[in-house]
N, C-alpha and C positions, 0 to 999 in steps of 0.2 A: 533660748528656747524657740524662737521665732525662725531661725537659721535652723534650729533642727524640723520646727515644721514643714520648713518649704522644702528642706530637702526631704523628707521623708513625702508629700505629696510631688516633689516632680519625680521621685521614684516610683510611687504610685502610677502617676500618669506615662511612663516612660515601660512598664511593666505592662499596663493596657494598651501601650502602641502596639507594642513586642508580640500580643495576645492578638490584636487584630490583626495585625500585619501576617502573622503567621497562618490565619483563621482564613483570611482573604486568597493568601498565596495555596493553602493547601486545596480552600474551594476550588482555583483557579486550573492545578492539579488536577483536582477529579472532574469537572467537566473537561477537560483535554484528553485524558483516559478515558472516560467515557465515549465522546465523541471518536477515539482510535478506535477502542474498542468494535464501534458500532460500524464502522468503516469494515473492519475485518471481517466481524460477523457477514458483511453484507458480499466479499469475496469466498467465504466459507460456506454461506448461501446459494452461491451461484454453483460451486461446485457440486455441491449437495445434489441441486437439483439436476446437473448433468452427470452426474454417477448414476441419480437414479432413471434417467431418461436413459441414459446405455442400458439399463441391467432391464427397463422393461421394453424394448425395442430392440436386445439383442438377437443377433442371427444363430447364440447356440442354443435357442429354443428350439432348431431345423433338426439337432440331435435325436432329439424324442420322435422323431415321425420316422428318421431313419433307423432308431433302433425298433421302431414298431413293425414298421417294413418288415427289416431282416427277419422279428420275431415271428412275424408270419410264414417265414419261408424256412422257418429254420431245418426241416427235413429236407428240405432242397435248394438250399442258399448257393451252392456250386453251381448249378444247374440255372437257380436266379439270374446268379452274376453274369453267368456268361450267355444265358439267352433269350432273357425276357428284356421287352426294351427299356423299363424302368431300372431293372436289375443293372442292367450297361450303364447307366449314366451316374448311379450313386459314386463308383470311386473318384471321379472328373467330381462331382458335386462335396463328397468330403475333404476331397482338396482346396479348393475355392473357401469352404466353410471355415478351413483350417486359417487357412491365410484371412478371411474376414473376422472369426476370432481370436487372432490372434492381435489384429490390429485393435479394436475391440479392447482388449485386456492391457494393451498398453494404454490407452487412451485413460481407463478405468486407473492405472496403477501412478497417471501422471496426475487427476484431479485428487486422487487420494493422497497424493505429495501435497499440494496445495492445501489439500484441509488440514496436512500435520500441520505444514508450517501456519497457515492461519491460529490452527488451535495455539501452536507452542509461541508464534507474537502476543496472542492473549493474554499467553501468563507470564509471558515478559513485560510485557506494559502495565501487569496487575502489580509485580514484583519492581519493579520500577519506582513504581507508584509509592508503595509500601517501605522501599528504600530511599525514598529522593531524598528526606533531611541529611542522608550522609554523601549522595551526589554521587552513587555508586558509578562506574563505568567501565564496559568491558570491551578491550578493543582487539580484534580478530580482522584477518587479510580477508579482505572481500573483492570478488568481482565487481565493479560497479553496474555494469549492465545488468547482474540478475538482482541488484537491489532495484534500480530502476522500474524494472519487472516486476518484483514483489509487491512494491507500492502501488505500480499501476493494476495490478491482478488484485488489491486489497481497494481498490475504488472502479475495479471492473461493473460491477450491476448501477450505480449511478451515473457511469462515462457509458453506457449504453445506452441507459435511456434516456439521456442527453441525446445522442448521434455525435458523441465528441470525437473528434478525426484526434487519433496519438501521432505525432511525428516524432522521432529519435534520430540525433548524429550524436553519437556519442564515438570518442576516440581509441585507437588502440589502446585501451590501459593496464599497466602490469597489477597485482591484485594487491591493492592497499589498506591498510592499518586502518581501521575505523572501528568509529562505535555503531554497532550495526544498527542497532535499534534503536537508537536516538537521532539516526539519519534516518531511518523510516517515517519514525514519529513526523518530521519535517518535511520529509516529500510527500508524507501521507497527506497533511495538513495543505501544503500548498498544493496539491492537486484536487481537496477539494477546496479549497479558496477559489483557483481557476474558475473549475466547474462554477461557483457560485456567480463567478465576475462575469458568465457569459451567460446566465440567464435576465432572457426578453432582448439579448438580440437580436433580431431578425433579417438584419442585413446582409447575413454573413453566415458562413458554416463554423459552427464551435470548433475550434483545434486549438489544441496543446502541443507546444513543442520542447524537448529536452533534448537538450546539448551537455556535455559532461566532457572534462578536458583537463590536464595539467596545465595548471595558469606560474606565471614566476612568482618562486617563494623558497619551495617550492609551494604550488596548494592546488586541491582538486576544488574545480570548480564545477559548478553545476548549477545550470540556469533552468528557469520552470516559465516558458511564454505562452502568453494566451490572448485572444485575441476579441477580448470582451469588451467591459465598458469603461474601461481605464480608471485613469485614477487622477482626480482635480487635483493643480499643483498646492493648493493649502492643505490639503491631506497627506500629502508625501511624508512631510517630518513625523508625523504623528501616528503614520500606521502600525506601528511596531511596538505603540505603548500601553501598558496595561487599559482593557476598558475603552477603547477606542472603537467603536465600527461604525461604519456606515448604513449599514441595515436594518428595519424595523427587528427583526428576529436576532439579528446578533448577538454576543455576548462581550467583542472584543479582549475574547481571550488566546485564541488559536494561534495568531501569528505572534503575539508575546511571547508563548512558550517555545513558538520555533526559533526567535530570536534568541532566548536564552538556551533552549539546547546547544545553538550554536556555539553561545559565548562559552557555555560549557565543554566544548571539544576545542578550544582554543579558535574560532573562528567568527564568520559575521555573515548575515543575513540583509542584504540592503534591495534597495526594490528600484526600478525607475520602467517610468512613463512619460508618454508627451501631450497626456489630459485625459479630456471625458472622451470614451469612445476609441482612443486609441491604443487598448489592449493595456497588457502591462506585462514584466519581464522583473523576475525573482532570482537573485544572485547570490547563492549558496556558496562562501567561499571556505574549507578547512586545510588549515596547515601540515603539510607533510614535514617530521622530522628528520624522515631518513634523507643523507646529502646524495644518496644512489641514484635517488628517481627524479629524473630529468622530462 
């Protein structure tokens, strides 16, 4: 009876690891969503507000004066055109209009891209979210530079008002097999990690630098350098472990979960610095299976 006790209490206890363990890792989840989330929103923001700075600063407001014009002449709009001095300069001016609105409407139809895709990372990261106990994953050929892109367009309003300089050498690459949005999740993250590592230095201008290359494996690599307050070498092992930060505000969950997306796409996430002060350099490395790409 005694042997059934215990066993039936380290079942017990082994059930409430299971339950916290679960409780912990899904918390850890929704604040990393969240925090994507909030990233996006704040690219999907910025656009918002330069759609609407076009649409109320537009030059095809200039329309309505000129059909007003015309309206006024309209028994003698021939006679206008050809010999009144305002009359002479409308088609030279509907021209010029054309080509400023037309530029204008590109401009409008490029940030309205940006909000789709904003909006529809949203509800990948929700669905993500929603699916992670089965570790769903979708892997689609991506350009690496427009992901690149993405992520930094999705932490574009806080690298402005930073003044953060982006550098990019990023290499020829043919368009590779990846999980799009759990590489996002990870440059999102480590770009603002940067950003955080280089607040209150004043020595020096914030810049971030991304490099992207096929390393031998084959594997795409992708490095995220910054040039903030580094990182003490008793810190290094232990940055990537749940619950870890160095910050009063932190929560020590961000770079956890980029670590594990990574392990998730078959690859590794490791960091190196050379202490306080002297920046630090994030090495994204994922495994290509195809034997083609060289």
């Amino acid at each position: 009876m005694a042997r059934v006790r215990a066993a039936l209490r380290m079942s017990h206890v082994q059930t409430e690891l299971h339950a916290k363990s679960r409780q912990a890792g899904m918390a850890e989840i929704a604040t990393t969503v969240l925090h994507n989330v909030g990233n996006v929103l704040n690219s999907v923001n910025v656009s918002a507000e330069l759609v609407s700075s076009l649409m109320r600063t537009s030059k095809a407001q200039g329309l309505g004066k000129v059909a007003q014009m015309m309206n006024e002449h309209v028994h003698d709009l021939s006679d206008f055109l050809t010999t009144d001095h305002k009359g002479k300069m409308l088609p030279g001016y509907l021209l010029k209009l054309a080509e400023v609105v037309a530029i204008e409407q590109q401009g409008i139809i490029e940030e309205l891209g940006q909000l789709t895709k904003g909006i529809d990372h949203i509800k990948t990261i929700v669905a993500a979210q929603q699916s992670y106990a089965v570790a769903v994953s979708i892997v689609e050929t991506v350009p690496v530079p427009e992901l690149i892109d993405d992520a930094l367009r999705m932490s574009a309003g806080s690298l402005a008002r930073q003044e953060v300089t982006v550098v990019k050498d990023i290499a020829d690459l043919p368009l590779l097999p990846l999980d799009r949005h759990r590489m996002l999740l990870i440059l999102v993250n480590l770009i603002r990690n940067a950003k955080q590592a280089m607040n209150g230095v004043i020595d020096r201008s914030p810049c971030i630098t991304f490099s992207a290359f096929l390393a031998d494996g084959p594997a795409l690599r992708i490095t995220v350098t910054e040039n903030g307050n580094g990182i003490a070498p008793e810190h290094l092992a232990r940055l990537f472990s749940h619950g870890f930060t160095t910050r009063k505000d932190g929560h020590g969950f961000g770079l956890h979960s980029c670590a594990l997306a990574a392990q998730e796409m078959g690859g590794s996430l490791t960091v190196h610095s050379d202490g306080a002060g002297q920046g630090a350099t994030f090495i994204l490395d994922i495994p290509l299976d195809d034997p083609q790409i060289k």
